[in-house]
N, C-alpha and C positions, 0 to 999 in steps of 0.2 A: 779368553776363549779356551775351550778343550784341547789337550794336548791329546787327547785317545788317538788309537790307531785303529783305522776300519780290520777286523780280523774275520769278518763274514763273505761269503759269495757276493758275488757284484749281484744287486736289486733287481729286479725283473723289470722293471723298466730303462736300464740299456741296452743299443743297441748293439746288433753282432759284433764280435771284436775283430780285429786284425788278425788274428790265429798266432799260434806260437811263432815266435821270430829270432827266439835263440834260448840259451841254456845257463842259467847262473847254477853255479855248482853242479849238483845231480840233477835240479829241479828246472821243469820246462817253466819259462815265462812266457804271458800270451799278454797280451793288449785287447782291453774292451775298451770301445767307444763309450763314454758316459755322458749326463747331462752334467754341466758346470754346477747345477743347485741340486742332486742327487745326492741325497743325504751320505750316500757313500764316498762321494767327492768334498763335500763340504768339511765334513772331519778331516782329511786332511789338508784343507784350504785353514783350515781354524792353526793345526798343526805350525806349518807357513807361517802364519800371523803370528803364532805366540812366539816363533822363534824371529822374528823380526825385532818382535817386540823387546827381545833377550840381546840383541847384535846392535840394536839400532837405537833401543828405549821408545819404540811405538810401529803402528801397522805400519803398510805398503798403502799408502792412501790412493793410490791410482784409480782411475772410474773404470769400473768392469761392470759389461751388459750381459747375464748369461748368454744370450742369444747370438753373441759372437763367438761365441766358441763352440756354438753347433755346425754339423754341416747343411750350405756349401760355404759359411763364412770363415768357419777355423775347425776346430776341431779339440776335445780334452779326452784323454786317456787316463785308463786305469791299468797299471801293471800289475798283474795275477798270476800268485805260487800256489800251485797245487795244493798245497799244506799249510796253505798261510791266508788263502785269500788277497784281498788288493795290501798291496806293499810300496807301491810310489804313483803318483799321478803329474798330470804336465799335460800343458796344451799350449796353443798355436791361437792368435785371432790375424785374421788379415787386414793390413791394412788399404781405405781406399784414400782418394783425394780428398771427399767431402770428411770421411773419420778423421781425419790426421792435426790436430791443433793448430792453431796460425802459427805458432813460436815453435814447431815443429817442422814444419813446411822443409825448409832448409838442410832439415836431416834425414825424415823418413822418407821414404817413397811407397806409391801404390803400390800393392804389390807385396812390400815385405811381409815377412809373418813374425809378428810379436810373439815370443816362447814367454810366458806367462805361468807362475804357478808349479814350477819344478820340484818334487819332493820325496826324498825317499826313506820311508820309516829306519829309523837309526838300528835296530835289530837286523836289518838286512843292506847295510851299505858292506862298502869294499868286497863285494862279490859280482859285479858288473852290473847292477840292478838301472844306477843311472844312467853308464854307459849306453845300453840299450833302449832307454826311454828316450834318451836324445836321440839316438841313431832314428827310434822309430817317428819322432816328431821332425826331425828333418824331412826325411823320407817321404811321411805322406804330403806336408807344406810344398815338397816340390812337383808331389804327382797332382796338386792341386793347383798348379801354373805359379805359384810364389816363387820371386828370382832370389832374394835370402832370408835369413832368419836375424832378429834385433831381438836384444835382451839389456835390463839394467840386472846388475850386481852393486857391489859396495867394498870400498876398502876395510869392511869388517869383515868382510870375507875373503881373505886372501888365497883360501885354497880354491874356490870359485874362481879368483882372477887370474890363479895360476893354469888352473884346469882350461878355461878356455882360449888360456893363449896358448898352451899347451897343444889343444885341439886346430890351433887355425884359425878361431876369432880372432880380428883387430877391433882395437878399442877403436869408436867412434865419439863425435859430440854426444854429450847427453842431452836424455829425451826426457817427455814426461815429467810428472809434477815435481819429481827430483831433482829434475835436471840443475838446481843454482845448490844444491846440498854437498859440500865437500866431500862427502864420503860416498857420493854415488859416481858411479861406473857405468859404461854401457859399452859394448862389443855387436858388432856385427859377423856375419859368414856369408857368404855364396855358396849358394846349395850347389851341391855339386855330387850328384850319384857315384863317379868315380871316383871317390877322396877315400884312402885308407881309412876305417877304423883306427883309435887309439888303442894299443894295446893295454896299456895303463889301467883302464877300469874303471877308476869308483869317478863318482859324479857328485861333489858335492851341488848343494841348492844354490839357486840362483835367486835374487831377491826380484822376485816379477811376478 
């Protein structure tokens, strides 16, 4: 699949964004709402995959319904630089009782919000770009009544593993079609609106 990176305005068919929510270097970043299969989102969904494909030796096989990651289900964001265009994307799907797998039951709960899709063009990392995409995808996940946020990762990503225990996630049992895969990871959080920012910054990707 294409590695490109979307370097266009976000497509006239997203919806309003988040408005700007902080500052990577000189540059404002704002957050638009996107659809999961907007061509502008799917480039760097393709991106994701091919680097999976380079860590893992193949995709994220997970089943994803766009329509979970629309709102009031989840939600997917596009981070947008003034001079760049969209630069990382990342979303949220929530889970219910009827969603959640039988051989899951025991981990997930209703309620969590799966972080799904985390990604941040390699020309714009270590300038807080993922920092703030996380921050912003907590954020809305909790103003949307989600009690925390589940993610898998990979022991091929150790700066991922570091980064979110760094952050506050504990590792939990794994989920999802990975879950019997040695090299898979997964971490949980409690949303929590009062929890410090990391000062630290860069965000690597999370394999979801």
């Amino acid at each position: 699949m294409s590695q490109q990176t979307p370097t266009g305005r976000p497509t006239s068919g997203m919806l309003p964004g988040s408005g700007i929510i902080g500052r990577v270097g000189n540059a404002e970043l704002s957050f638009t709402v996107a659809a999961y299969d907007d061509p502008a989102s799917v480039r760097f969904i393709d991106a994701v995959q091919a680097f999976y494909r380079e860590r893992y030796g193949g995709i994220d096989r997970t089943p994803v319904d766009p329509a979970e990651f629309a709102p009031p289900r989840g939600l997917f964001l596009l981070g947008v630089l003034p001079d760049a265009g969209p630069v990382c994307c990342g979303g949220w799907r929530r889970l219910t009782a009827e969603a959640i797998p039988v051989a899951d039951r025991e981990v997930l709960r209703p309620l969590d919000a799966e972080i799904k899709r985390m990604w941040v063009d390699p020309s714009h990392r270590r300038r807080g770009v993922a920092l703030a995409l996380l921050d912003e995808l907590e954020r809305t996940a909790a103003a949307a009544g989600c009690r925390r946020t589940v993610l898998e990762t990979g022991t091929r990503q150790p700066e991922a593993e570091a980064l979110y225990r760094r952050r506050g996630y504990r590792p939990m049992p794994n989920f999802g079609v990975h879950r019997a895969e040695a090299d898979s990871t997964c971490f949980t959080q409690d949303l929590d609106a009062g929890r410090a920012p990391d000062p630290l910054g860069d965000r690597p990707v999370a394999r979801g």
